[in-house]
C-alpha positions in Angstrom: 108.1 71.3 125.9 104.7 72.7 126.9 101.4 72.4 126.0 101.5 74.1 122.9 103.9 71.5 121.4 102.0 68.7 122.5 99.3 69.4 119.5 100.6 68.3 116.5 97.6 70.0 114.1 97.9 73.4 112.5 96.3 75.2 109.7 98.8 74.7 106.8 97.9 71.6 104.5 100.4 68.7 105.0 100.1 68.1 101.1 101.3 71.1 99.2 100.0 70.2 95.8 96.4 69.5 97.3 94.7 72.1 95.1 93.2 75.5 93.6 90.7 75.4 97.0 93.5 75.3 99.5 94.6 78.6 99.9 91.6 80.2 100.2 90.2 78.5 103.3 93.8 78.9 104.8 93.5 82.6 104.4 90.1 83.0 105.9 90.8 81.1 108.8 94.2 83.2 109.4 92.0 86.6 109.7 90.6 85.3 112.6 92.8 82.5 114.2 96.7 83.0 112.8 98.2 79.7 112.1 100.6 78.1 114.4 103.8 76.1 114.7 103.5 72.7 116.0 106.3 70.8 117.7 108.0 69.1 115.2 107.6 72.9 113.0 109.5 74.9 115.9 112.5 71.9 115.7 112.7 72.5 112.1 113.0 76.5 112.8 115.0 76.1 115.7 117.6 74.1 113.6 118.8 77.2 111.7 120.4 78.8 115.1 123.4 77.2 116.1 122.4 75.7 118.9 118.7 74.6 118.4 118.6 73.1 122.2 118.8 76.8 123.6 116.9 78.5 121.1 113.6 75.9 122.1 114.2 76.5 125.4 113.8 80.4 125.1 110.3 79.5 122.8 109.1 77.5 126.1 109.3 79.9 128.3 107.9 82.8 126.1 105.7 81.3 123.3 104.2 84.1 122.1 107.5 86.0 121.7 108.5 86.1 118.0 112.2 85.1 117.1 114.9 86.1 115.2 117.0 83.3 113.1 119.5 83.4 110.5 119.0 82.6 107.0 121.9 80.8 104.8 121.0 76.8 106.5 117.8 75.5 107.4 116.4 78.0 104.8 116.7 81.5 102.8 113.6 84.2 102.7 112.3 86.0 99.8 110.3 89.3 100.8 107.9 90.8 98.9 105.2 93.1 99.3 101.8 92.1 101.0 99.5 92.2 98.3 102.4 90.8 95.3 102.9 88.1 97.8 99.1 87.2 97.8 99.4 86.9 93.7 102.0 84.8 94.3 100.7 82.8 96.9 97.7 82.1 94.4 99.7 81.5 91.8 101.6 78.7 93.5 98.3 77.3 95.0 96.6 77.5 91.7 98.9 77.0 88.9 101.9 75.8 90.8 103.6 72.8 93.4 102.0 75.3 96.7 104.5 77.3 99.1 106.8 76.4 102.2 106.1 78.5 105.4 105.2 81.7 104.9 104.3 84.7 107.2 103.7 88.3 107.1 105.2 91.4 108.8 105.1 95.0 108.4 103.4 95.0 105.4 105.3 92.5 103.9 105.2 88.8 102.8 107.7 86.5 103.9 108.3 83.5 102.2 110.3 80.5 103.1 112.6 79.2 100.4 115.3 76.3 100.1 118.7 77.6 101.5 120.4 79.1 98.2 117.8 81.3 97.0 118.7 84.0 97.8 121.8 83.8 95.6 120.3 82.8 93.1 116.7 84.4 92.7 117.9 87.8 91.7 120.3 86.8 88.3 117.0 84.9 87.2 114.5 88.1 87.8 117.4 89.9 86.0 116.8 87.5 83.0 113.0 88.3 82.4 111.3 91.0 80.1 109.4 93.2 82.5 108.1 95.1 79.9 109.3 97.9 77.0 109.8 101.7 77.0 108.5 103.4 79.9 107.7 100.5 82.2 104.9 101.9 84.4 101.3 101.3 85.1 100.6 104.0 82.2 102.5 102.1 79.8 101.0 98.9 80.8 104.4 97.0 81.3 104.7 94.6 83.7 107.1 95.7 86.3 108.4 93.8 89.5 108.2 95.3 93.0 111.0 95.3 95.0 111.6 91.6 95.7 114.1 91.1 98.7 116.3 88.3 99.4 117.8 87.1 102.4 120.1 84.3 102.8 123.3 83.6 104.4 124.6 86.4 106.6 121.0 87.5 106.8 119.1 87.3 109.6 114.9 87.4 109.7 111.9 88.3 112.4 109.6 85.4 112.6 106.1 85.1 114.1 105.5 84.1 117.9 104.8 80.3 118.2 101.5 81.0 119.5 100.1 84.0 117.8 97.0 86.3 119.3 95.5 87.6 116.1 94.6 91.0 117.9 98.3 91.7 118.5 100.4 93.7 116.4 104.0 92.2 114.7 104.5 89.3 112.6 102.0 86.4 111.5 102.3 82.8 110.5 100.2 82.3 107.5 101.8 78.9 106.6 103.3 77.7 109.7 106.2 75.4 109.8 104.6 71.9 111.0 107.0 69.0 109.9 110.9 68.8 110.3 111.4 68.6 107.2 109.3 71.0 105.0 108.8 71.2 101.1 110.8 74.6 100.5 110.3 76.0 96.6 113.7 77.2 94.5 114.7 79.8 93.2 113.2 78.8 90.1 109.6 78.1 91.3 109.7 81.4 93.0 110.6 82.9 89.8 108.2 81.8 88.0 105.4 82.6 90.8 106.6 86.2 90.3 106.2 86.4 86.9 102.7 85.2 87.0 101.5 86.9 89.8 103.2 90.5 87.8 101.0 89.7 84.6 98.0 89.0 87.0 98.7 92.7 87.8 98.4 94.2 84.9 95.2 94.6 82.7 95.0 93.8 79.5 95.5 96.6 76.8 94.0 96.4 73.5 95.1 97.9 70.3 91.5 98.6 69.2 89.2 101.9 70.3 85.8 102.9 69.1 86.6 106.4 69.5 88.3 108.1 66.5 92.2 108.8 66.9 93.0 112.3 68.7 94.0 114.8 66.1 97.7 116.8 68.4 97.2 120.0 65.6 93.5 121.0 66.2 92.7 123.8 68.4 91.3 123.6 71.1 88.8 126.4 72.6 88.0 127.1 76.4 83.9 127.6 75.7 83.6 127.5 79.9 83.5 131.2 79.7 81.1 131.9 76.7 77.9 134.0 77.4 
């Protein structure tokens, strides 16, 4: 392999459950310098293709290419949008066990999930009370934004191995640097959605210091009094 295999170092955190601080650091230093995959990371991805050998031969000789793998084996995506995908990557950071891989593209988060998820993830979301009535920001339910999931059959654009942060496409914001990665479940990816939709939403309170509207009094247009 070349050079940029031979550096083992990255930016993700080898421990995932080293902290609230972790993510936040991560984050700044991917504005300016994206995260990248280090050897033993691009064997792990290259392990979903049916025949890794070629598939890190092609990454050799173009690097900073990105790639296309299927989903169903060496893991399933869940795709959200950008900024849901920053709630939940606080959440999990924060509150939770931390995240696998994850990257972004076209306005989108990509997270990297154990092989199964994507069967699974959906019946569970299906299960929770979003909200009653009229679920909308106006109401002040908590709805869910489209969550995708990709597993077997599926097939997913990931970052370059070497990324230039000036360049357009997809970003490693948690690259892959082990062979063997902690990947969350469908069930901790559940629960980072829920708590990253009631981080969403502001609090509504039953209480107002203003009177209650009265619907049967007229009301006068005095804009065109003299």
């Amino acid at each position: 392999m070349t050079a940029w295999l031979e550096d083992e170092t990255s930016l993700q955190t080898r421990e995932p459950r080293s902290g609230v601080g972790t993510l936040p650091p991560l984050r700044s230093q991917a504005s300016h310098q994206p995260a990248e995959v280090t050897s033993s990371g691009a064997v792990w991805l290259a392990s979903a293709t049916a025949n890794p050998r070629t598939t890190l031969d092609r990454w050799q000789a173009s690097p900073a290419s990105p790639g296309v793998l299927p989903c169903g084996t060496a893991f399933d995506v869940v795709s959200v949008p950008s900024l849901f995908g920053r709630r939940m990557l606080e959440r999990l950071w924060a509150e939770g066990p931390g995240s696998g891989p994850v990257a972004t593209h076209r306005g989108r988060t990509l997270l990297f999930a154990a092989p199964g998820t994507a069967q699974r993830l959906p019946s569970l979301l299906a299960w929770e009370e979003w909200g009653t009535g009229s679920a909308g920001p106006a109401s002040g339910a908590r709805t869910l934004p489209p969550v995708l999931c990709h597993g077997t059959g599926d097939a997913v654009t990931v970052p370059p191995l070497t990324c230039d942060p000036t360049a357009p496409g997809p970003q490693w914001v948690v690259a892959p640097d082990t062979r063997a990665p902690w990947l969350p479940g469908p069930d901790v990816l559940r629960w980072a959605c829920v708590r990253a939709a009631r981080s969403a939403v502001p609090p509504v309170s039953d209480y107002s210091i203003f009177p209650p509207t009265d619907l049967d009094a007229n009301v006068y247009d005095v804009s065109r009094r003299r």
